[in-house]
C-alpha positions in Angstrom: 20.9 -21.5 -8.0 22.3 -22.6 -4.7 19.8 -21.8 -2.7 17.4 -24.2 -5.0 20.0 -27.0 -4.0 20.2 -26.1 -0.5 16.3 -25.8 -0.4 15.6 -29.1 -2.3 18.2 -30.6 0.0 16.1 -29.7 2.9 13.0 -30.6 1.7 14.2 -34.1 0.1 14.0 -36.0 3.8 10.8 -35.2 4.3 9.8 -36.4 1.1 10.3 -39.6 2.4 7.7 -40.0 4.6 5.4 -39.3 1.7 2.6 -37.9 3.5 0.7 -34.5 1.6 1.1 -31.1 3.7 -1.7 -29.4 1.8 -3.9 -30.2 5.0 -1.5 -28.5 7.6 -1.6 -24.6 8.6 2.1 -23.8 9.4 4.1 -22.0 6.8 6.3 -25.5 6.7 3.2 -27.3 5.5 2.1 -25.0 3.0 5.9 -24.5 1.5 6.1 -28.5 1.0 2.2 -28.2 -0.4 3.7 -25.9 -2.8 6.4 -28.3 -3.5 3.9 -31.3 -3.9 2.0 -29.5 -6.3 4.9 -28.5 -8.9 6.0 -32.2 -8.5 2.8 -32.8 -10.0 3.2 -30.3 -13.1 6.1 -31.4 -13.1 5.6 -34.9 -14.0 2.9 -33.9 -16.4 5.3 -31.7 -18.5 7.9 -35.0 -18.4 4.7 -37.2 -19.6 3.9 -34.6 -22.5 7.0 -34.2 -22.9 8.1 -37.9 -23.3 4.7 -38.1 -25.8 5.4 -34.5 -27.8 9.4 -34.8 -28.2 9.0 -38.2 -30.6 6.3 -36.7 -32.1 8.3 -33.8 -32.9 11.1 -35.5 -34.4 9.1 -37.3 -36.6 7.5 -34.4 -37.9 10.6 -32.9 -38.4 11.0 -30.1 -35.7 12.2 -31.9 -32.3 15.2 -29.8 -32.9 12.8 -26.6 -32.6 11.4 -27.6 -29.8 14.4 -28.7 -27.8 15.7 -25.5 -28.5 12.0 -24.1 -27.3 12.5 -26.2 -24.2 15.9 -25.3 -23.3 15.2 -21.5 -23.5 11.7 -21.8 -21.4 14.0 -23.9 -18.7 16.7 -20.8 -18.4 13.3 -18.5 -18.3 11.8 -20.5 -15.7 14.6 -20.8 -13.4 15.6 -17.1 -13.5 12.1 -16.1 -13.0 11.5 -18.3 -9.6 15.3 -17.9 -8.0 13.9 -14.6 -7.6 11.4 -15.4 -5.2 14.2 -17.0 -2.9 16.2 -13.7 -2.2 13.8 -12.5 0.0 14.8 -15.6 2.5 11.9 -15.2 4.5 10.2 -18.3 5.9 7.5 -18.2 2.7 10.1 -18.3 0.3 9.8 -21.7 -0.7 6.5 -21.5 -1.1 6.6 -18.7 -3.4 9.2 -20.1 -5.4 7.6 -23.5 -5.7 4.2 -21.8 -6.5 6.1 -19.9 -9.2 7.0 -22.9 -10.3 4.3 -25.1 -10.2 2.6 -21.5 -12.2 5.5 -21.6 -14.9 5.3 -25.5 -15.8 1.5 -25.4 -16.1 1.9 -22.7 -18.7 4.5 -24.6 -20.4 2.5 -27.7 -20.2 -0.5 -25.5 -21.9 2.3 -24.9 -24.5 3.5 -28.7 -25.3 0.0 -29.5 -25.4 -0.4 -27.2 -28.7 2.7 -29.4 -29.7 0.5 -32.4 -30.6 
């Protein structure tokens, strides 16, 4: 999990520029394209989330689901570190693709929430 923090902390200045890298050819461009695009899963699952969670507690089975959620996060995360022990240079990009991959499933999933 520290490599996540040390790679998100290298990617983070960058971010500032706010400028996509899904148009460039070097293995830099396409790891922050991967990043770009599980940013954008990413705030979809918080949006369905933010939507499916009341809706849940209503219903009477938020707790379910936060459990649900919890156990998919600790899936998620021990799935994608893996892709970062290789340390090549397309590391990142495998590990973001991974999981930009495991969000959209799990968006697929909060969607059947509703």
């Amino acid at each position: 999990m520290k490599a996540v923090a040390a790679l998100t902390a290298m990617l983070l200045p960058s971010a500032a520029f706010a400028q996509s890298h899904c148009e460039g050819h070097t293995q830099l461009d396409l790891n922050f394209c991967a990043k770009e695009k599980w940013e954008v899963a990413d705030q979809e699952l918080n949006r369905l989330w933010s939507e499916v969670k009341p809706a849940s507690d209503t219903r009477g089975d938020g707790q379910t689901l936060l459990t649900e959620q919890r156990a998919w996060l600790k899936r998620r995360d021990a799935t994608c570190d893996l892709e970062l022990e290789s340390d090549g240079s397309a590391a990142p990009m495998f590990y973001w693709a991974c999981m930009e991959e495991q969000t959209l499933q799990r968006n697929q999933a909060l969607e059947a929430w509703r």
